[in-house]
Structure formats: C-alpha cells, structure tokens
N, CA, C and O atoms as a GROMACS GRO file, in nm:
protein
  348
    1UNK      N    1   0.085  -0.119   0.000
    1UNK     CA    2   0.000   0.000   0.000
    1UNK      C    3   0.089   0.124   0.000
    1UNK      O    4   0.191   0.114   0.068
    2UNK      N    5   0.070   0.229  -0.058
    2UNK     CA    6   0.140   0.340  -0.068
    2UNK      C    7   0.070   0.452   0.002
    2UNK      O    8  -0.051   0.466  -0.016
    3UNK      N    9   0.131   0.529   0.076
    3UNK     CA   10   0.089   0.671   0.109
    3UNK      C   11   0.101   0.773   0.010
    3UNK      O   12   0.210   0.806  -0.037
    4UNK      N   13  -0.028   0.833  -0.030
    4UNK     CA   14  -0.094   0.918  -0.052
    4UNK      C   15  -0.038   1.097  -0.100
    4UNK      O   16  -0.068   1.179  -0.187
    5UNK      N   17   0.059   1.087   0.018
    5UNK     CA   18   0.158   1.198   0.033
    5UNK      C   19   0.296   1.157  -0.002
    5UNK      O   20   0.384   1.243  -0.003
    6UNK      N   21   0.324   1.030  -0.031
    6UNK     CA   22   0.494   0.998  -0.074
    6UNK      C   23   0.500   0.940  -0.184
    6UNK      O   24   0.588   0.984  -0.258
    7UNK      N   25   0.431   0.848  -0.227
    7UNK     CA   26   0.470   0.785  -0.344
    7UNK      C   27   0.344   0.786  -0.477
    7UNK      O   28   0.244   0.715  -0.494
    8UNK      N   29   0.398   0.896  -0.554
    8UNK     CA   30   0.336   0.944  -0.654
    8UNK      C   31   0.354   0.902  -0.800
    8UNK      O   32   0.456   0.840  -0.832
    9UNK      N   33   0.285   0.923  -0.866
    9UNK     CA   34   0.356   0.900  -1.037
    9UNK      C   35   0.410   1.025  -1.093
    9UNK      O   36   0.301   1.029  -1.150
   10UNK      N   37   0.459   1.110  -1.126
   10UNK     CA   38   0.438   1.233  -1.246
   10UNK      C   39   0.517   1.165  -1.373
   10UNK      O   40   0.547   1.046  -1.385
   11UNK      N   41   0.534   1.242  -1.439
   11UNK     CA   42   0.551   1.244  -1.555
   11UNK      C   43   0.657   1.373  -1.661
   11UNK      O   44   0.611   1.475  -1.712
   12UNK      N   45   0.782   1.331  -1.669
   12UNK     CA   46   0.880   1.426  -1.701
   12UNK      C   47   0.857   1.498  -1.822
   12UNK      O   48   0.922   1.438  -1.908
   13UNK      N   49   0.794   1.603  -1.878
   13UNK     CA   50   0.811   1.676  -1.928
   13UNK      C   51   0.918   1.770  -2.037
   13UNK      O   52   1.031   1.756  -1.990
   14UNK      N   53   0.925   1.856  -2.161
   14UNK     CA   54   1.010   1.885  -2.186
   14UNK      C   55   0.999   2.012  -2.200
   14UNK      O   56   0.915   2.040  -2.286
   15UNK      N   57   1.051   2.105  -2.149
   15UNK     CA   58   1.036   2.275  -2.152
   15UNK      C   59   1.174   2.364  -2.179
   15UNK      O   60   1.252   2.412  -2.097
   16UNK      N   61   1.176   2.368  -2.358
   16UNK     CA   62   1.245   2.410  -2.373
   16UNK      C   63   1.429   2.312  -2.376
   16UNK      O   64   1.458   2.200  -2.417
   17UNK      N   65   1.485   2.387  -2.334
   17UNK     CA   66   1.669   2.283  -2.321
   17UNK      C   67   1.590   2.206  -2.224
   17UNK      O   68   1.569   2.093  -2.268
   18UNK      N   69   1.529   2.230  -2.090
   18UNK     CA   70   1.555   2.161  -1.977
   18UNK      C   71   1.392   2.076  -1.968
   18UNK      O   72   1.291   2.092  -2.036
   19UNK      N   73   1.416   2.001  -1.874
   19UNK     CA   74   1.316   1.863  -1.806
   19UNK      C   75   1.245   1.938  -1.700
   19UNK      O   76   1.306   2.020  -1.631
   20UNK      N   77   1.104   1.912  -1.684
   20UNK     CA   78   1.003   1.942  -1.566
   20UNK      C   79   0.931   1.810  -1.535
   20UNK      O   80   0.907   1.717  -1.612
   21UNK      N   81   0.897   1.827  -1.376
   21UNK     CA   82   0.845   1.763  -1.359
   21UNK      C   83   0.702   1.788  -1.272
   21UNK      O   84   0.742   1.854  -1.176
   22UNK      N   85   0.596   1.775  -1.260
   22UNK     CA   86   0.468   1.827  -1.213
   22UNK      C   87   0.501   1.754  -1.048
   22UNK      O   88   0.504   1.632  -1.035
   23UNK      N   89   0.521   1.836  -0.947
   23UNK     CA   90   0.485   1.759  -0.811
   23UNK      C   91   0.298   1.792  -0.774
   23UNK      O   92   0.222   1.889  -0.786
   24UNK      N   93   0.286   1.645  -0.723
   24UNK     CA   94   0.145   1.618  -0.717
   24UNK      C   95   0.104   1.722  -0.600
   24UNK      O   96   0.165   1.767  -0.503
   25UNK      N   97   0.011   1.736  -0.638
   25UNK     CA   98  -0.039   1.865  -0.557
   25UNK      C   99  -0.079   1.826  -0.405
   25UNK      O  100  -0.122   1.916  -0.332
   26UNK      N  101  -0.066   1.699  -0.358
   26UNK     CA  102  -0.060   1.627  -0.208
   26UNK      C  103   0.075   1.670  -0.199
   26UNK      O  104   0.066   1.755  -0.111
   27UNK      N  105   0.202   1.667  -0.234
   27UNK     CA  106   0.324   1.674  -0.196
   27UNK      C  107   0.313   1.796  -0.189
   27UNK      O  108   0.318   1.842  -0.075
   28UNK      N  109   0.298   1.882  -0.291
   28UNK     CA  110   0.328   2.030  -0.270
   28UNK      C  111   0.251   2.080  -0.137
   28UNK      O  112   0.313   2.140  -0.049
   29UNK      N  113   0.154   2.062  -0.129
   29UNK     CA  114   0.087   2.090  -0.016
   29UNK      C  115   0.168   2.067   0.108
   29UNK      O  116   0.212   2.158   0.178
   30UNK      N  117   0.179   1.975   0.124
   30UNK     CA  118   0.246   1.921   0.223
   30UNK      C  119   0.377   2.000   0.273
   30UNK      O  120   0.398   2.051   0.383
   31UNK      N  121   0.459   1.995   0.159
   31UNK     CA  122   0.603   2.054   0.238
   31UNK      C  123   0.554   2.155   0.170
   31UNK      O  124   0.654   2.225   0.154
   32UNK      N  125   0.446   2.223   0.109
   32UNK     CA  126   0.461   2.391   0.152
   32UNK      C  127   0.563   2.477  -0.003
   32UNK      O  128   0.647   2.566  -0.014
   33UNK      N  129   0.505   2.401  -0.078
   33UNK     CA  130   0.594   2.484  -0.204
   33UNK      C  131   0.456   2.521  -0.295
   33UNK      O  132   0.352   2.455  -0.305
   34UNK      N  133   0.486   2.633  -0.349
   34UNK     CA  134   0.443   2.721  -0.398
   34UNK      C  135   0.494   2.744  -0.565
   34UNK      O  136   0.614   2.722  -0.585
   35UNK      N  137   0.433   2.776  -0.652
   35UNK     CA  138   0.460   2.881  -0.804
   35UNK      C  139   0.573   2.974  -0.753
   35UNK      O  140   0.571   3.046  -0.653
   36UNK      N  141   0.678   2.957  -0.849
   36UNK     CA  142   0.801   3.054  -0.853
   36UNK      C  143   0.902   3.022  -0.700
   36UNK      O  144   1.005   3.088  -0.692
   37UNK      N  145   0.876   2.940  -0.606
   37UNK     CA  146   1.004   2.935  -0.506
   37UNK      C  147   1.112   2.841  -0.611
   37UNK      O  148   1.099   2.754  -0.697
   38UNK      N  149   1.227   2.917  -0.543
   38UNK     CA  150   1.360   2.824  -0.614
   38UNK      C  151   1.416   2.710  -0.484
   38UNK      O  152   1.433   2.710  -0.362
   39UNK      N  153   1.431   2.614  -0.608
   39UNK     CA  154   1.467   2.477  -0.531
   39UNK      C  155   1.604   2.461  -0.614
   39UNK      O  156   1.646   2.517  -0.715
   40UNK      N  157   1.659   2.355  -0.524
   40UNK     CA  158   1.802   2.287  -0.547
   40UNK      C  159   1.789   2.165  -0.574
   40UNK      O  160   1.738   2.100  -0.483
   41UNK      N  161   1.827   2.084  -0.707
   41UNK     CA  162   1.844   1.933  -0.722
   41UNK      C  163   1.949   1.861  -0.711
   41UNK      O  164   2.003   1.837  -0.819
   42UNK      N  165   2.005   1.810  -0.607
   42UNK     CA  166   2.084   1.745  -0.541
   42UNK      C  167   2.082   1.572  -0.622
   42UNK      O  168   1.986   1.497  -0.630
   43UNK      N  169   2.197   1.554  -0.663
   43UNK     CA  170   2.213   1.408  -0.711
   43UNK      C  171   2.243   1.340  -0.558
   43UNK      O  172   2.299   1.394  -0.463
   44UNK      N  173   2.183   1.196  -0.566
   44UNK     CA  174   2.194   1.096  -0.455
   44UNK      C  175   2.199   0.978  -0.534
   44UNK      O  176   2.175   0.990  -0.654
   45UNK      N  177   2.232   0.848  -0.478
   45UNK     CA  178   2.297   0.745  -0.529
   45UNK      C  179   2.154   0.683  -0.563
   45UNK      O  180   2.160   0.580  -0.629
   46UNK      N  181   2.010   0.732  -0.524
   46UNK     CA  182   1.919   0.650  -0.614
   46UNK      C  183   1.834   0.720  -0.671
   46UNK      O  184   1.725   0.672  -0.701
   47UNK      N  185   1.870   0.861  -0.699
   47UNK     CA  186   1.796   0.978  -0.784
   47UNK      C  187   1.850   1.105  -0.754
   47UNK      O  188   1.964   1.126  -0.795
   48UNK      N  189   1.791   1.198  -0.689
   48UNK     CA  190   1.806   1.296  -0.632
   48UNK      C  191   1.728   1.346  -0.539
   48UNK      O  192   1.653   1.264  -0.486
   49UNK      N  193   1.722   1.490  -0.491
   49UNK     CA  194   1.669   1.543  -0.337
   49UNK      C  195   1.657   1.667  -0.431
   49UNK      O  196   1.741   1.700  -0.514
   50UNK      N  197   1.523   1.741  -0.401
   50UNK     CA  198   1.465   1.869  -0.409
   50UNK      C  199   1.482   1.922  -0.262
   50UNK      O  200   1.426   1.865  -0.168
   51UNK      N  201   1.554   2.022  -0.248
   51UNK     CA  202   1.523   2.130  -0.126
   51UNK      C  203   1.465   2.250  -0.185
   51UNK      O  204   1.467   2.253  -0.308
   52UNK      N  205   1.413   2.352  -0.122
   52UNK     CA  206   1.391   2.445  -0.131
   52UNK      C  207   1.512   2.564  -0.124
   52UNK      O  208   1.590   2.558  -0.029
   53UNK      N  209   1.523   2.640  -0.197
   53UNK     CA  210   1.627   2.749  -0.173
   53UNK      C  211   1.578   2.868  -0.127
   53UNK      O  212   1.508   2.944  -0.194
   54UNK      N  213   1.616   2.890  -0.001
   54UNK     CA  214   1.599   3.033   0.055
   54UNK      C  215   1.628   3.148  -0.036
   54UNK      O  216   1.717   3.130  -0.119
   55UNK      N  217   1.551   3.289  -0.032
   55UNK     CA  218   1.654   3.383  -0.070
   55UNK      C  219   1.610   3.519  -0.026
   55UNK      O  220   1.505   3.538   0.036
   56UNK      N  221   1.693   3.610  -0.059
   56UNK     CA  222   1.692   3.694   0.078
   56UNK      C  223   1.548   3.788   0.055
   56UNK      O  224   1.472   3.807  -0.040
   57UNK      N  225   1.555   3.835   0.202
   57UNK     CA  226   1.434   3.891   0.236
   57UNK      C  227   1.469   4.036   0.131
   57UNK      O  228   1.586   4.063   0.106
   58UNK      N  229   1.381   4.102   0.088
   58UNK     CA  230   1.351   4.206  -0.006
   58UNK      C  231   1.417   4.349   0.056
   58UNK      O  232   1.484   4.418  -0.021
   59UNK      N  233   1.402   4.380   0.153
   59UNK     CA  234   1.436   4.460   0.295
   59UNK      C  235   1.591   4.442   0.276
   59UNK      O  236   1.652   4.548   0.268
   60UNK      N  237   1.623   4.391   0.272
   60UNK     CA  238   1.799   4.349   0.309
   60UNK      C  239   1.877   4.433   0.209
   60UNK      O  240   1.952   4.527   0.238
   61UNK      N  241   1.838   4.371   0.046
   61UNK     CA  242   1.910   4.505  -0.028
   61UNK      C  243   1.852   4.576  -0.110
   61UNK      O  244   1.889   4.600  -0.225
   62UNK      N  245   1.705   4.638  -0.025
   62UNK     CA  246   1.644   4.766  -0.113
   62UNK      C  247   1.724   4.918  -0.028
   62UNK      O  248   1.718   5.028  -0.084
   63UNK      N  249   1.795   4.900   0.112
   63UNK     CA  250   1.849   5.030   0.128
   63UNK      C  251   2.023   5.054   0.080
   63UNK      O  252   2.084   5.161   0.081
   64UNK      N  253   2.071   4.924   0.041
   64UNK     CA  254   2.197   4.896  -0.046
   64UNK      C  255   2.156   4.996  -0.180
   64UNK      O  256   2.238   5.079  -0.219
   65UNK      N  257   2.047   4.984  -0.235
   65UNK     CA  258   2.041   5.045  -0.354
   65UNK      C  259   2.109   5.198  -0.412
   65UNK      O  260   2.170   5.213  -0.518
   66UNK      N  261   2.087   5.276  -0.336
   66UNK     CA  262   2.123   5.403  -0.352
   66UNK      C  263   2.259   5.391  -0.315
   66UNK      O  264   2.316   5.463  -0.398
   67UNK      N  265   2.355   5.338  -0.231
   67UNK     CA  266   2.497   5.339  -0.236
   67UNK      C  267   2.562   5.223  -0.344
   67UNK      O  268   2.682   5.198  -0.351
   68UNK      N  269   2.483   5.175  -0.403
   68UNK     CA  270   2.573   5.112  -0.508
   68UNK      C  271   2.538   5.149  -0.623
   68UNK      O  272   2.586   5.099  -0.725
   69UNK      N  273   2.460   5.230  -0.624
   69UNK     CA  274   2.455   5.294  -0.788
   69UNK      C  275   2.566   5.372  -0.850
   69UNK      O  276   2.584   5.380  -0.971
   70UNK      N  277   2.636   5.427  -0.762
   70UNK     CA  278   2.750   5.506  -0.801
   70UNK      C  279   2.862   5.457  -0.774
   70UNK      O  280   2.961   5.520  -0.809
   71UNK      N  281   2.874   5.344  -0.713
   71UNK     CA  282   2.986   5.243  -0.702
   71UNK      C  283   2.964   5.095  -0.714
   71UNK      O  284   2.932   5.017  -0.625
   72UNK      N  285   2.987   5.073  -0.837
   72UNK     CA  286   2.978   4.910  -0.867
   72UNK      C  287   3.062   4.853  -0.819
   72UNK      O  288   3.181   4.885  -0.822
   73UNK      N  289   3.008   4.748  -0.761
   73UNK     CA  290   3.133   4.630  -0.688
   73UNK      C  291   3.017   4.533  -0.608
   73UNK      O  292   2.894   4.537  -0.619
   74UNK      N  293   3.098   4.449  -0.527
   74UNK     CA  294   3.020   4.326  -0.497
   74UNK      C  295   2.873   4.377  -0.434
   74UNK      O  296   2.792   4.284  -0.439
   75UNK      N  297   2.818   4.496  -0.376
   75UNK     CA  298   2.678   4.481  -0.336
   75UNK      C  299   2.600   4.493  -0.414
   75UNK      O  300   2.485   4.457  -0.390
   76UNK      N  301   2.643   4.558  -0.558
   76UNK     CA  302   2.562   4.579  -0.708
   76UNK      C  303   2.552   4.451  -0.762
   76UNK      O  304   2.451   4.420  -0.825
   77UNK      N  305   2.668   4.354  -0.741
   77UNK     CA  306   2.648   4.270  -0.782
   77UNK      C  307   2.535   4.160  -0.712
   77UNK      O  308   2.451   4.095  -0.773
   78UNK      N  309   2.560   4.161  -0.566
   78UNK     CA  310   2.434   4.115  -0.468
   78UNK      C  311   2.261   4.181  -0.535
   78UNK      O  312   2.171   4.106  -0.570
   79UNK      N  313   2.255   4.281  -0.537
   79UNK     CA  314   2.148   4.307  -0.572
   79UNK      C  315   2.129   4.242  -0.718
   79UNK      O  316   2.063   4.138  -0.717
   80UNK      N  317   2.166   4.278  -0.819
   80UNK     CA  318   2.141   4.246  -0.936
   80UNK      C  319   2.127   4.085  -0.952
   80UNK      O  320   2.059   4.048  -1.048
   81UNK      N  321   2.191   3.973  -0.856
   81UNK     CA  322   2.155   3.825  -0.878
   81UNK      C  323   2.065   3.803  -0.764
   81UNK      O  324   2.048   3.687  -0.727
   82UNK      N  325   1.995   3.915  -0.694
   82UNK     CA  326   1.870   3.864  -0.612
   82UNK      C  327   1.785   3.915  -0.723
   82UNK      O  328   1.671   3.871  -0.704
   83UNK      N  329   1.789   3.988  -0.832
   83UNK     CA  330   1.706   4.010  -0.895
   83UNK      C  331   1.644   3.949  -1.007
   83UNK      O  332   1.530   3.949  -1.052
   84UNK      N  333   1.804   3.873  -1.054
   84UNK     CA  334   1.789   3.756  -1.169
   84UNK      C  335   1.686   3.635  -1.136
   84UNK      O  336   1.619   3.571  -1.217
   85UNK      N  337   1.691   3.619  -0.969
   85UNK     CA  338   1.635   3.476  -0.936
   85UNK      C  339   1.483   3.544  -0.908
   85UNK      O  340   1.395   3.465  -0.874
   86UNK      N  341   1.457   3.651  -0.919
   86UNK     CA  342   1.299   3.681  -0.916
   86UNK      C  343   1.228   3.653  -1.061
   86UNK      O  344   1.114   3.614  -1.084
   87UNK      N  345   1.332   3.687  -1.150
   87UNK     CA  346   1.304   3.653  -1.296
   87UNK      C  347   1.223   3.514  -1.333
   87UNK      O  348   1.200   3.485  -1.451
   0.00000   0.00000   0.00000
C-alpha cells in the first residue's frame, strides 16, 4: 500500500533545453511549495533530493540600492543576482 503523500507517479516533461516535472499537488501541499520558489536538485545514489532554496528577504538590499549605484562592486552585484532569481 502506498501513502498518498509519498509515493506518486508524475511524468517528465520537456520545456524548452531543460526537463520538468509536475509535483502532485498532495506533496506540494504538504512541504509547503508554492509557483516561482527556487529549489536545489541534489544528485543521490538513487535519484536525487529537491530542497527548497531560501533567498533573501527584499528589505535586506532595497536600502543597499542608492549606495551602489554610483559604485559598482560586490553589493551591485548582490542586488542584481537577487534580482535575476525573481526573474
């Protein structure tokens, strides 16, 4: 017998260069993932591991903004790849 919440079917997909896969909407529910969060796919010796990837709170570098406009260097660069991953 299988649980309900762990052992699912989907079905791999092709989008574009890369592979999707639909998580069943019991799983998503469950651990709480959502449209647009970024995850990490971790290889393991009998597939892989989805985590979720944190990323930073919005607050953190909207008052960075105004001091790195006139000096590019690593916090321009911080802002600009929190911005790529909103993309």
């Amino acid at each position: 017998m299988t649980d309900s919440t762990t052992d699912q079917l989907t079905t791999i997909v092709a989008l574009e260069a890369s592979l999707g896969l639909a998580i069943p909407p019991a799983i998503a529910q469950r651990l709480g993932l959502q449209a647009g969060m970024h995850v990490v796919f971790t290889p393991t010796a009998n597939g892989f591991s989805v985590t979720t990837r944190p990323t930073l709170d919005p607050g953190f570098h909207q008052p960075l903004t105004p001091s790195t406009a006139d000096q590019p260097g690593p916090l321009e660069i911080l802002r600009r790849s929190e911005e790529s991953l909103a993309d």
